[in-house]
NUZAZA-363054 format. One record per residue (C-alpha): residue number from 1; residue in three letters; z negated, y negated, x. Coordinates in steps of 0.05 Angstrom, whole numbers. Example, Ala and Ser with C-alpha at 12.3 -4.5 7.8 and 13.67 -1.06 7.14 Angstrom:
BEGIN
k,r,c3,c2,c1
1,Ala,-156,90,246
2,Ser,-143,21,273
This chain:
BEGIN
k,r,c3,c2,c1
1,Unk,5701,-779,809
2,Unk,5660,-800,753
3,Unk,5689,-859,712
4,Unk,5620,-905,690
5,Unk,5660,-945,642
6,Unk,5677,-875,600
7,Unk,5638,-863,532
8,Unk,5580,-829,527
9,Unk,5589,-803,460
10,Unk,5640,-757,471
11,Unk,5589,-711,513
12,Unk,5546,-696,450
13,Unk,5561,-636,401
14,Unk,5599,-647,351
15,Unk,5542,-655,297
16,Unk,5510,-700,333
17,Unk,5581,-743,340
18,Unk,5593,-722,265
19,Unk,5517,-766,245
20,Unk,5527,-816,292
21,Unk,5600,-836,266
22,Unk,5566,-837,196
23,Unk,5531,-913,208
24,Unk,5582,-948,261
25,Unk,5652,-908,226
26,Unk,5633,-909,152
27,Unk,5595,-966,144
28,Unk,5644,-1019,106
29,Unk,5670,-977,57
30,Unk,5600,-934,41
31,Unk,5573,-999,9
32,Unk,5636,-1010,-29
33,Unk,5604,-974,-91
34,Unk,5540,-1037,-93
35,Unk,5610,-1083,-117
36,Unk,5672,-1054,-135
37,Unk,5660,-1026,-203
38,Unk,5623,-1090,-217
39,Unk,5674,-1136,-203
40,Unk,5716,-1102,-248
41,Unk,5680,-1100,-309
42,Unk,5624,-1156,-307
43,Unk,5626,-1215,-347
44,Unk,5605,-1261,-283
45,Unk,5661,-1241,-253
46,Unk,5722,-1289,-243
47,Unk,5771,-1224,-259
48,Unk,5748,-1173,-295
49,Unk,5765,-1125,-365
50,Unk,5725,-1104,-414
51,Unk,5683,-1040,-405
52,Unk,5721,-1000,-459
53,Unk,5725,-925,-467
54,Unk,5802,-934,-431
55,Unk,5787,-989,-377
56,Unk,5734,-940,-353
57,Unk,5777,-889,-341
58,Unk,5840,-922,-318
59,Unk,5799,-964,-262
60,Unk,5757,-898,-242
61,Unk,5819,-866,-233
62,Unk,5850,-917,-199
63,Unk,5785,-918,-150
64,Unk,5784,-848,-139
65,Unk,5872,-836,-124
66,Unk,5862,-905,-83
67,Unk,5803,-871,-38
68,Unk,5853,-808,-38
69,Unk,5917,-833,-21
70,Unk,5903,-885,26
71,Unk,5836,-862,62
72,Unk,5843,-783,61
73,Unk,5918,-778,60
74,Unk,5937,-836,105
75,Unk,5887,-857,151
76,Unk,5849,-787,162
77,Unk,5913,-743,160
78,Unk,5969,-787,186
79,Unk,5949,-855,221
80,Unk,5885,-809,271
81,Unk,5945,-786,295
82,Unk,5957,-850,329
83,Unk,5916,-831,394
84,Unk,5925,-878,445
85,Unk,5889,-844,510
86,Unk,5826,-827,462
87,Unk,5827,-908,432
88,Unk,5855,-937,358
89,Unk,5850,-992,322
90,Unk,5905,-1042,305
91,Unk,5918,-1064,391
92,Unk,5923,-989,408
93,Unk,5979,-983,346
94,Unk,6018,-1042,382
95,Unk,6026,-1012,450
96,Unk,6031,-944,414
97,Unk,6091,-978,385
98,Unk,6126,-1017,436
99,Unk,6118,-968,487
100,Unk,6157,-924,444
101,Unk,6214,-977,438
102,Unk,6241,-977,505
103,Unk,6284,-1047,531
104,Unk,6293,-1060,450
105,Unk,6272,-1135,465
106,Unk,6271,-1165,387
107,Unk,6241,-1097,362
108,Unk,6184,-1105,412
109,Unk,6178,-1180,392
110,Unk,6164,-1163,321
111,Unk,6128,-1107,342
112,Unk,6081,-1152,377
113,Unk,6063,-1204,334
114,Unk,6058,-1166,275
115,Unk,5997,-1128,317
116,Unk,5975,-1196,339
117,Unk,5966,-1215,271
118,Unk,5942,-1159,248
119,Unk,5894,-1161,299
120,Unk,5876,-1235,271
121,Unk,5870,-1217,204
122,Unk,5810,-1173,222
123,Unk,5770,-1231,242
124,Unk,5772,-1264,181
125,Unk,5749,-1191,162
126,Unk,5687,-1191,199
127,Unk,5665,-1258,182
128,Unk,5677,-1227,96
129,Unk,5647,-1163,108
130,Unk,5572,-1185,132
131,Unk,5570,-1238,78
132,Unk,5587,-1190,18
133,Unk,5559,-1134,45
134,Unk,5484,-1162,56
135,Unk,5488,-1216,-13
136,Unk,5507,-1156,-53
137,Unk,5451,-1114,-32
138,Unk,5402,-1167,-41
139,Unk,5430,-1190,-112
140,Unk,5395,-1115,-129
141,Unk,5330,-1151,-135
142,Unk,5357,-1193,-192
143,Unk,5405,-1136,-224
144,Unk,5357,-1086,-209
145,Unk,5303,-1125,-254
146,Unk,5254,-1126,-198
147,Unk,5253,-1206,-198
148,Unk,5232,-1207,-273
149,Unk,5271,-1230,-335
150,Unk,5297,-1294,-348
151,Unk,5259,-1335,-404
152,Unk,5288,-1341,-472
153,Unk,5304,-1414,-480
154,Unk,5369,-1423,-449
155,Unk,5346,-1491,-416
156,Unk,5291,-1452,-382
157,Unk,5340,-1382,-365
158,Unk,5386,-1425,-333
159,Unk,5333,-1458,-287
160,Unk,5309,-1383,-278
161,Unk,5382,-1360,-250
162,Unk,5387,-1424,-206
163,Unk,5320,-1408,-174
164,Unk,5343,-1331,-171
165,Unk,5401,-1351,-132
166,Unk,5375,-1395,-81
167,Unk,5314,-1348,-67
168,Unk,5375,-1289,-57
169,Unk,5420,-1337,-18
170,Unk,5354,-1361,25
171,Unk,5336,-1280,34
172,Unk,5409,-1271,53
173,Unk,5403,-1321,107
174,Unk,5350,-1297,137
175,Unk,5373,-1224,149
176,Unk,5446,-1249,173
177,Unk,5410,-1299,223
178,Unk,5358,-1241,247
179,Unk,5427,-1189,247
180,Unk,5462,-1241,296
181,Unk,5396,-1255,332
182,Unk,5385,-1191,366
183,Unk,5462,-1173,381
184,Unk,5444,-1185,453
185,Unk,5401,-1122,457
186,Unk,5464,-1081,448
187,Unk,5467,-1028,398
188,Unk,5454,-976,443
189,Unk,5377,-979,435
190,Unk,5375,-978,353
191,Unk,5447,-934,338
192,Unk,5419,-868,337
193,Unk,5376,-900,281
194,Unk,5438,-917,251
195,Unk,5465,-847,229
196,Unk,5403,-816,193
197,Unk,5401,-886,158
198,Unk,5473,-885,127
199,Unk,5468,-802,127
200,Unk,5397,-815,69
201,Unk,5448,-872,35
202,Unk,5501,-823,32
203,Unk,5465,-766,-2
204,Unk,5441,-831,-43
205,Unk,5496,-847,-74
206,Unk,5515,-770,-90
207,Unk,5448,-764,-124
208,Unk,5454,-835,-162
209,Unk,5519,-802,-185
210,Unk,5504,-737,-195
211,Unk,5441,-758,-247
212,Unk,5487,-804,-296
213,Unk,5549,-757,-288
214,Unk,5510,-697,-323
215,Unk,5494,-740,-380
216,Unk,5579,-760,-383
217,Unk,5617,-706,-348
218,Unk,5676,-737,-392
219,Unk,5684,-784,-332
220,Unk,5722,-727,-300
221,Unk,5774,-741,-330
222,Unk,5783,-794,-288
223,Unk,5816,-747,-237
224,Unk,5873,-740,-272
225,Unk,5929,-796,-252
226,Unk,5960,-819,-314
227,Unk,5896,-848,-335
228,Unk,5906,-900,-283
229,Unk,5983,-903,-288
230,Unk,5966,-914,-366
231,Unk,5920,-965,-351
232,Unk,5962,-1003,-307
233,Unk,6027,-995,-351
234,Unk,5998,-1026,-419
235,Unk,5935,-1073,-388
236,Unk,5981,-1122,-367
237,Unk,5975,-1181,-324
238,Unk,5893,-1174,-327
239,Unk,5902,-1092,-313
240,Unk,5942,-1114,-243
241,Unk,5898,-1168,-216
242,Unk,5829,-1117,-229
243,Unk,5882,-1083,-177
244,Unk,5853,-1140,-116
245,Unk,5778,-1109,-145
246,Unk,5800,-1035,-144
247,Unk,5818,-1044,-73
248,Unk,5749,-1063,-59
249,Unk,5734,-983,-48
250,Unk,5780,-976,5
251,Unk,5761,-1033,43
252,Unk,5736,-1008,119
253,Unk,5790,-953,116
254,Unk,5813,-987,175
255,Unk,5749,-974,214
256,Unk,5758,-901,207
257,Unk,5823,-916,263
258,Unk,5789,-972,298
259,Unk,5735,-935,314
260,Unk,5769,-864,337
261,Unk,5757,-886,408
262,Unk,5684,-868,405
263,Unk,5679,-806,366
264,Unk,5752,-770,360
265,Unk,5784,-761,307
266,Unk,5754,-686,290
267,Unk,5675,-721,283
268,Unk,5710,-770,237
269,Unk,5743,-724,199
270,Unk,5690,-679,181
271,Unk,5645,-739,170
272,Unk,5692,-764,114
273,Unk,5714,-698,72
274,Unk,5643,-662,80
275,Unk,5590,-726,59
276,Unk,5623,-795,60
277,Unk,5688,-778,15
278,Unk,5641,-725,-40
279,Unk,5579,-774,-48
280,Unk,5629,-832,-54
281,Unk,5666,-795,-107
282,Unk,5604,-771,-146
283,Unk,5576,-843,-155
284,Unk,5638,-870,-176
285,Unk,5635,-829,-227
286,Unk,5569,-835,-235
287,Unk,5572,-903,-247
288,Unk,5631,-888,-288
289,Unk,5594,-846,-339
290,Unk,5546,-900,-345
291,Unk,5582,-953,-367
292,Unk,5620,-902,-423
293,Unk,5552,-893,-452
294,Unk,5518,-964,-439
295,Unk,5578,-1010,-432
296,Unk,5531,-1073,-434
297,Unk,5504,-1051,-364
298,Unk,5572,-1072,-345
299,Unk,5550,-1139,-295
300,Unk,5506,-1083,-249
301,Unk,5532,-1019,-259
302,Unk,5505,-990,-189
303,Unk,5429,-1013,-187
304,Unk,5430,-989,-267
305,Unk,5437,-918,-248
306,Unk,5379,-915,-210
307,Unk,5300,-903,-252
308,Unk,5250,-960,-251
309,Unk,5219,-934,-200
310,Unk,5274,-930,-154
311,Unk,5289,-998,-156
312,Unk,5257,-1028,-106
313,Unk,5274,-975,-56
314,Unk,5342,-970,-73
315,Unk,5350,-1044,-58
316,Unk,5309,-1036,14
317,Unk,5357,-976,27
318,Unk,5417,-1015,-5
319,Unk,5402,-1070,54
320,Unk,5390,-1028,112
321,Unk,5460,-996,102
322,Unk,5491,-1065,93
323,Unk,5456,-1091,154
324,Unk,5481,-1020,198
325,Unk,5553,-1033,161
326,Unk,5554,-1108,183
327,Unk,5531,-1087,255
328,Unk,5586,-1040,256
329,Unk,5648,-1099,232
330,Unk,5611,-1141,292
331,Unk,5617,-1098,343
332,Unk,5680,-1077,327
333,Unk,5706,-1153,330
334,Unk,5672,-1152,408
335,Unk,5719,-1088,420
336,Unk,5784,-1132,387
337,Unk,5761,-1191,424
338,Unk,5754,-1148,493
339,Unk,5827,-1119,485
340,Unk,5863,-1188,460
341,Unk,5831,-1217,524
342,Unk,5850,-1162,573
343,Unk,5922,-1160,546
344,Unk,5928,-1229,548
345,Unk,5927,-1267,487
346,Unk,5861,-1298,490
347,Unk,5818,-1340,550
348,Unk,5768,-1307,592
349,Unk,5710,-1302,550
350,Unk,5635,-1284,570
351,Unk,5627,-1210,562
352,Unk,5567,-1177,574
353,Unk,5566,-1098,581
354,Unk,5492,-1077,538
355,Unk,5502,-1011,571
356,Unk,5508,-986,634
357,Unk,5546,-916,611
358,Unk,5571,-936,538
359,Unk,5636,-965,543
360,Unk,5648,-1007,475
361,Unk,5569,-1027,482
362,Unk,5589,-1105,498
363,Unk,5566,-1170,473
364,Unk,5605,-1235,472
365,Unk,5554,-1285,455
366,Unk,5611,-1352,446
367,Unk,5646,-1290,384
368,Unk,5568,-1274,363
369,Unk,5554,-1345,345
370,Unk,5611,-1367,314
371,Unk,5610,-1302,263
372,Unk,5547,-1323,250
373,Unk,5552,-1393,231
374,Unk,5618,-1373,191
375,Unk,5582,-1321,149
376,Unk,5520,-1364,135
377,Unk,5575,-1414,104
378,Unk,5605,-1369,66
379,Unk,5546,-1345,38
380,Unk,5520,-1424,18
381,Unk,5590,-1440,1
382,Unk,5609,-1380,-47
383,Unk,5535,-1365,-63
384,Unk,5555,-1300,-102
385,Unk,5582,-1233,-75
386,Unk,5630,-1242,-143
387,Unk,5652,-1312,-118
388,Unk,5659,-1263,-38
389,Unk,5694,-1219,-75
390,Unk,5754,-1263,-87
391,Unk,5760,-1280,-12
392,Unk,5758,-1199,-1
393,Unk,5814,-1158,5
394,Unk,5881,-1200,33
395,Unk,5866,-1195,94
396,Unk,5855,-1128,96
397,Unk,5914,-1111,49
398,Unk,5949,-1141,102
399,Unk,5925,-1104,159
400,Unk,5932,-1041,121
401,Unk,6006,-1055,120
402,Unk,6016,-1076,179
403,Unk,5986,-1013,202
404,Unk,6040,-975,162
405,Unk,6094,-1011,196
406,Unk,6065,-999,264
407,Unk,6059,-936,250
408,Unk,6132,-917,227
409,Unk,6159,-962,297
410,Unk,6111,-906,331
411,Unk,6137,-844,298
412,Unk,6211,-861,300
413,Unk,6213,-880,376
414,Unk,6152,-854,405
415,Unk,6138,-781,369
416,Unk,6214,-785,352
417,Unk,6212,-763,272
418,Unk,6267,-765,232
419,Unk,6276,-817,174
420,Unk,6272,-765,124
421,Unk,6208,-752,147
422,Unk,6175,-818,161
423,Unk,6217,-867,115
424,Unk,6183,-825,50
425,Unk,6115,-824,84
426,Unk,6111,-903,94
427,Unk,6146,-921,38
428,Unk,6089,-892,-13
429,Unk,6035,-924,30
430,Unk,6072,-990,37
431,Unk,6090,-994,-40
432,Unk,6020,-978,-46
433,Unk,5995,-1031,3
434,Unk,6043,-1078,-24
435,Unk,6011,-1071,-94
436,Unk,5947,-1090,-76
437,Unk,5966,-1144,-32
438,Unk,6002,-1183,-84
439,Unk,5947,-1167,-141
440,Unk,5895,-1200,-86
441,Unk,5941,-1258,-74
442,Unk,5930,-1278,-146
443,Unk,5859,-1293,-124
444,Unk,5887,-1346,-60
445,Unk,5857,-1406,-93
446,Unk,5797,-1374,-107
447,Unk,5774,-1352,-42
448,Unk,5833,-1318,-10
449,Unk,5857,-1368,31
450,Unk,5799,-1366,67
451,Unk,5814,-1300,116
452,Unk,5891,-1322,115
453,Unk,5867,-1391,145
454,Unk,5816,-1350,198
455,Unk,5869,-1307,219
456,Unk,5925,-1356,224
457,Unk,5884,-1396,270
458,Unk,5864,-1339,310
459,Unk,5935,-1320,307
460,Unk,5954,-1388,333
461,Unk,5901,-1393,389
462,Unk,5932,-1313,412
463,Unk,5994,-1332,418
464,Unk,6000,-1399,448
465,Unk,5958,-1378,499
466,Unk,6001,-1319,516
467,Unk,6062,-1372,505
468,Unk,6019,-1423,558
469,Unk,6005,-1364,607
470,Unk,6071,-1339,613
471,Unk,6094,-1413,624
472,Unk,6043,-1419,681
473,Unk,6068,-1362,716
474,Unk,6144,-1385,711
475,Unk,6129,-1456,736
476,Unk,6084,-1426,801
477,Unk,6143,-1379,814
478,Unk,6192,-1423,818
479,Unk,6159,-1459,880
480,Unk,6119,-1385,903
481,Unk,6148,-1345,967
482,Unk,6150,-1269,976
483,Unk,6081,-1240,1014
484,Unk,6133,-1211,1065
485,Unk,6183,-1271,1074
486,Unk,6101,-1311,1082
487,Unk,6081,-1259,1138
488,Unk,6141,-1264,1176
489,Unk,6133,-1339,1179
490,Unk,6061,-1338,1203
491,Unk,6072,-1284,1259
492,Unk,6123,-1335,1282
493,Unk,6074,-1388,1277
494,Unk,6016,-1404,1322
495,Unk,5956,-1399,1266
496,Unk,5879,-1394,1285
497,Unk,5850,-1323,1269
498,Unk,5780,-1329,1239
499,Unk,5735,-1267,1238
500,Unk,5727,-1230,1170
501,Unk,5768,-1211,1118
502,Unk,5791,-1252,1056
503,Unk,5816,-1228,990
504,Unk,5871,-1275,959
505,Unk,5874,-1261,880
506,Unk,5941,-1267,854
507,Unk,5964,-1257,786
508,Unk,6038,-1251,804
509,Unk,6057,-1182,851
510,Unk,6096,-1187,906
511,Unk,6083,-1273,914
512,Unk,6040,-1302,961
513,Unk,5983,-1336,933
514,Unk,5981,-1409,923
515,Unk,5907,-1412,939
516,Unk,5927,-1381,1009
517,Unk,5988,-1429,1018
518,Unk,5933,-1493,1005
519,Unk,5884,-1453,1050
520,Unk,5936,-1457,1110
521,Unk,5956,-1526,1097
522,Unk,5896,-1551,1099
523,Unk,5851,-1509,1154
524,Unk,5916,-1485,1195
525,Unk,5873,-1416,1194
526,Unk,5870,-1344,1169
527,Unk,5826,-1285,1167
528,Unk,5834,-1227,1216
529,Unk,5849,-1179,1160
530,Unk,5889,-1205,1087
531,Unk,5886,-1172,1028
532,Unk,5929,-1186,972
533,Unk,5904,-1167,902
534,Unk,5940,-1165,836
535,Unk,5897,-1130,771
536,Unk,5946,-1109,717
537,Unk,5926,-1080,647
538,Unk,5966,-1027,619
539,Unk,5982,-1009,551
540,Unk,5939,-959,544
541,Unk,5855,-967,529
542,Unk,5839,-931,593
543,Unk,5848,-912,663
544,Unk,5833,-856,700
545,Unk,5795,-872,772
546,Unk,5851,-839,806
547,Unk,5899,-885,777
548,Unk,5871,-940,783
549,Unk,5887,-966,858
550,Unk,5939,-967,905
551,Unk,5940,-986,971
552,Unk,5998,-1009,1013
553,Unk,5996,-1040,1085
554,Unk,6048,-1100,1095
555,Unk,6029,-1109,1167
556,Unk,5976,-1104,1226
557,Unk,5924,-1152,1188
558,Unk,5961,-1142,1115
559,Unk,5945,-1113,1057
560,Unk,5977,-1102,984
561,Unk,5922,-1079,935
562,Unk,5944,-1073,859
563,Unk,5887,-1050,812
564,Unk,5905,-1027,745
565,Unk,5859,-1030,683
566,Unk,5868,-1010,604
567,Unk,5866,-1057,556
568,Unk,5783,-1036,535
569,Unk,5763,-1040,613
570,Unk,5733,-1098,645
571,Unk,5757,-1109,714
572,Unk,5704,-1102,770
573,Unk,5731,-1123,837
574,Unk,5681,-1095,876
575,Unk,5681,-1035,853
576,Unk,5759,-1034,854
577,Unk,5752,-1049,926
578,Unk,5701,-994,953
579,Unk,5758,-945,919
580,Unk,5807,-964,970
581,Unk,5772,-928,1025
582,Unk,5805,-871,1004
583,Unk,5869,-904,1018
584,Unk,5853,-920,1084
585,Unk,5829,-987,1070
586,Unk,5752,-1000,1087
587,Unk,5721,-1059,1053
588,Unk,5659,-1083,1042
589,Unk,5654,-1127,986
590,Unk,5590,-1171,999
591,Unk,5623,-1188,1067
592,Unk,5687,-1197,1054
593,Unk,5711,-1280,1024
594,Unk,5745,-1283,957
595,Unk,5806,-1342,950
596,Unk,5814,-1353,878
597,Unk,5863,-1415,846
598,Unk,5858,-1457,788
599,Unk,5907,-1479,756
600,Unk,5894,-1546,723
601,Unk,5938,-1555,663
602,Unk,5980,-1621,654
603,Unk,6023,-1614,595
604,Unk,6090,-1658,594
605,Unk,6156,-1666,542
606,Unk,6199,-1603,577
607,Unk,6215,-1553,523
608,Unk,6184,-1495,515
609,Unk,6125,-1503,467
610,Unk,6106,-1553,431
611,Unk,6063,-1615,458
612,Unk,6003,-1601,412
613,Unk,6008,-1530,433
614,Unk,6014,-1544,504
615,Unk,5943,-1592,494
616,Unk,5912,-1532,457
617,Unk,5924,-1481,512
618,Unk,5894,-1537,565
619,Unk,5827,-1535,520
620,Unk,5834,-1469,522
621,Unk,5843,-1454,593
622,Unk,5787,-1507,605
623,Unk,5743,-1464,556
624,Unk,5753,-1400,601
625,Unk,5700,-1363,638
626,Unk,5700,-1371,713
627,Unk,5747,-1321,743
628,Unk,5697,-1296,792
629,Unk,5646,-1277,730
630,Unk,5699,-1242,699
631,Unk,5723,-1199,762
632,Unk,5646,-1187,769
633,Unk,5659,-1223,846
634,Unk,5592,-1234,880
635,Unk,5555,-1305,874
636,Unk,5566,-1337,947
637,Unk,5622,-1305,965
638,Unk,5691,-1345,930
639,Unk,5722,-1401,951
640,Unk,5762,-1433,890
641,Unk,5827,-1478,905
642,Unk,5861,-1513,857
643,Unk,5930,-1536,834
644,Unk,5966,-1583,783
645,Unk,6012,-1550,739
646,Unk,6065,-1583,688
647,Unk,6083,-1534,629
């Protein structure tokens, strides 16, 4: 049977997959170059060294072993290994993880939230990554001199650069509100746009590179290690915080995982070492060779490498490949959004599918909206990518390492290595890791609170509501009979029989349903023919069609249906339902009436979680979408009961 929620990418050749994975996969870190090198050397920026003959080469070198070890060597060789059923990403790691574990109950714990807040983390990442990303490309019109020079009287320059900056921030705006605008389309209609964009950025930056690098092919020398170690061994305490800027080239490595569920890892692969990883490399040094020559260039090093006449172009080109590389962090926070909520550890949100055969084409319009209003603060608030730049880079120094840790939990007790084989491994990416993070942390007061605070309320939100839900299922348990022990009873009983059939949604298998225990006490009926339905997600991102029903009969008129979905599937009911004729249970869904309860949250002083928590999950749970939009149940047809319940 054909699966309409599977990915329509996978069906094109591997070029085309290759070109397409260029704009959505290598977005974030192909517009690294605009900033990095920058925020290392220029004067404007809040850490920075001089542009000497050494600094040049220790931070190139440092760029281009940082780009090696962690992207090429880690994430493309080691971490794609990570398939979870065809999905990654930091969720997919996590069950990758646990699953491996077994009944190890505290392992699995840790396990979990480090994921969790992992997963967190990445939000405060895709509020960052638009702001940066689009304010850096549209600074070009100022460091690219196409906005003029500033006068010479320094009363009348530093009017100049206050006008500058609010016609930049003001352009800024504008694109990010536009960006957020027309998420509702879906990306399906402009992403094949998307490739050929970054593909002419790529070959961009390899040219920009390639022209100054002729002129200073002493830059080379950059390859060699001990420039960097050398650098970072005598620069002292300024050499390790220009660390936090360094890691500014690797930032979107973790895309290249999050996103292997709609290309594979081979597209990806190739994408990276033939184009993304060479042009990359080249402009680095590129801009690299500049600065040995021109060292004064230092506050724009990438807009400087580019001719006069280029200018203007390179800025329009610079933008587009921000705007395609902040599309990509968006939709990638819908697909983390979509999986938190269908394993539990956020409400029901409104998720719309853009696509009707691209799975990962969703929108989430309450998500769209709030990005968007974060970003266009940071951008008034901060007002410079410099000033981003020191909110950039904890976060996803922490993800990165949390990633490492996930990822030795999966090879020890799901691929079963040996510790002499992953304990080396993660220990030189972790060390790594662990460097950068505590060179970024130098910048916390400076900015980089501000993705720590994002993802520890995120953080807080996931897990009291998984805390709350659990506690909602214990306290309707305790009072909740067995579907059998509640059939005997009402064959013994003398209930009316109404014509039709009725679907009872229950999140608990095996119980009878509290709306059907309020529907018999207060109508003394029931349908002809019962059907009991429980919807589990599994840990993995998808399942199969011929998985993902079963059928049992618990009597003459009941029914036992238990639909299972992955954690990157919406659940459709009646779809879901149409599959059990092939179990021997004919259904139509438009005819058939849907029972659904509510549970109405009354928090109280039992233990369990605290009372401010308790309060926050019953916003939260008020907050949800209606269970019958979710399960994609049609309009007329659900009858909604509900129930007090004291957690």
């Amino acid at each position: 049977m054909k699966d309409p929620d599977r990915h329509g990418l996978h069906k094109l050749s591997g070029t085309t997959l290759v070109i397409a994975a260029l704009g959505v996969v290598f977005g974030d870190i192909g517009t690294s170059p605009i900033y990095t090198l920058k925020e290392c050397f220029s004067p404007h920026s809040p850490h920075h060294v001089a542009a000497s003959h050494a600094h040049i080469l220790g931070v190139v070198s440092l760029v281009l072993w940082s780009l090696i070890l962690l992207i090429c060597v880690k994430y493309l060789v080691f971490i794609l290994r990570a398939d979870n059923k065809g999905e990654g990403g930091v969720l997919s790691l996590m069950a990758l993880a646990t699953h491996g574990m077994g009944e190890t109950m505290k392992r699995r714990v840790v396990t979990v939230l480090l994921g969790l807040f992992g997963a967190s983390l990445l939000f405060g990442d895709g509020i960052i990554t638009p702001a940066i990303s689009v304010l850096s490309a549209v600074e070009g019109l100022k460091d690219g001199g196409l906005l003029g020079a500033p006068p010479a009287d320094l009363v009348l320059a530093a009017a100049w650069e206050h006008r500058m900056q609010w016609l930049i921030i003001g352009i800024t705006l504008v694109i990010l509100v536009a960006l957020f605008a027309v998420q509702f389309l879906g990306t399906a209609r402009v992403g094949r746009f998307f490739g050929p964009v970054t593909g002419l950025w790529f070959v961009s930056l390899g040219l920009l590179g390639l022209s100054q690098l002729v002129n200073g092919p002493e830059i080379l020398a950059a390859f060699n290690p001990w420039h960097g170690w050398h650098f970072l061994t005598t620069g002292g305490h300024a050499a390790f915080v220009i660390l936090g800027s360094v890691f500014l080239a690797v930032t979107g490595g973790e895309a290249l995982y999050a996103d292997m569920g709609h290309f594979g890892a081979g597209p990806i692969r190739r994408g990276w070492f033939m184009l993304v990883f060479p042009a990359l490399g080249l402009n680095y040094l590129g801009q690299g060779a500049l600065l040995l020559h021109r060292p004064e260039l230092a506050h724009a090093p990438f807009f400087q490498m580019a001719p006069s006449w280029a200018a203007l172009p390179l800025v329009l080109l610079a933008t587009a490949a921000t705007v395609i590389a902040s599309q990509a962090l968006i939709t990638g926070t819908y697909s983390l959004t979509l999986s938190a909520v269908q394993l539990g550890y956020l409400p029901r949100l409104n998720i719309r599918h853009t696509s009707e055969h691209a799975r990962g084409q969703i929108y989430i319009p309450l998500v769209n909206w709030l990005l968007m209003l974060a970003c266009l603060t940071l951008v008034i608030a901060f007002r410079t990518s410099s000033n981003l730049a020191a909110a950039y880079g904890v976060a996803v120094t922490m993800t990165m390492l949390i990633t490492t840790v996930l990822f030795y939990f999966a090879a020890r007790h799901l691929w079963q290595w040996s510790l002499l084989k992953v304990v080396p491994l993660c220990l030189v990416f972790g060390l790594i890791e662990a460097a950068f993070l505590s060179a970024n942390l130098v910048k916390f007061f400076d900015g980089g609170w501000f993705p720590l605070a994002v993802g520890a309320m995120i953080f807080l939100v996931m897990t009291t509501w998984a805390t709350g839900r659990r506690m909602v299922r214990a306290s309707m348990e305790r009072s909740a009979l067995s579907q059998e022990t509640l059939i005997e009873s009402l064959a013994r009983g003398r209930v009316v029989q109404v014509p039709g059939t009725a679907v009872f949604m229950t999140s608990t298998q095996g119980r009878a349903p509290v709306a059907l225990l309020h529907s018999l006490k207060h109508y003394q009926a029931i349908h002809q023919r019962v059907i009991f339905m429980t919807l589990t997600t599994e840990d993995e991102p998808w399942v199969p069609p011929g998985r993902r029903v079963e059928v049992e009969k618990l009597g003459d008129n009941f029914w036992r249906v238990t639909g299972r979905f992955g954690f990157m599937q919406k659940p459709n009911v009646p779809r879901l339902l149409r599959q059990c004729a092939g179990h021997g249970l004919e259904v139509d869904p438009d005819k058939a009436t849907f029972f659904l309860g509510r549970e109405i949250i009354v928090p109280n002083p039992a233990p369990g979680m605290a009372r401010w928590r308790k309060h926050l999950f019953s916003l939260a749970s008020k907050l949800a979408q209606q269970p019958a939009t979710y399960f994609q149940i049609p309009v007329g047809r659900v009858i909604e009961l509900g129930q007090q319940v004291e957690i």
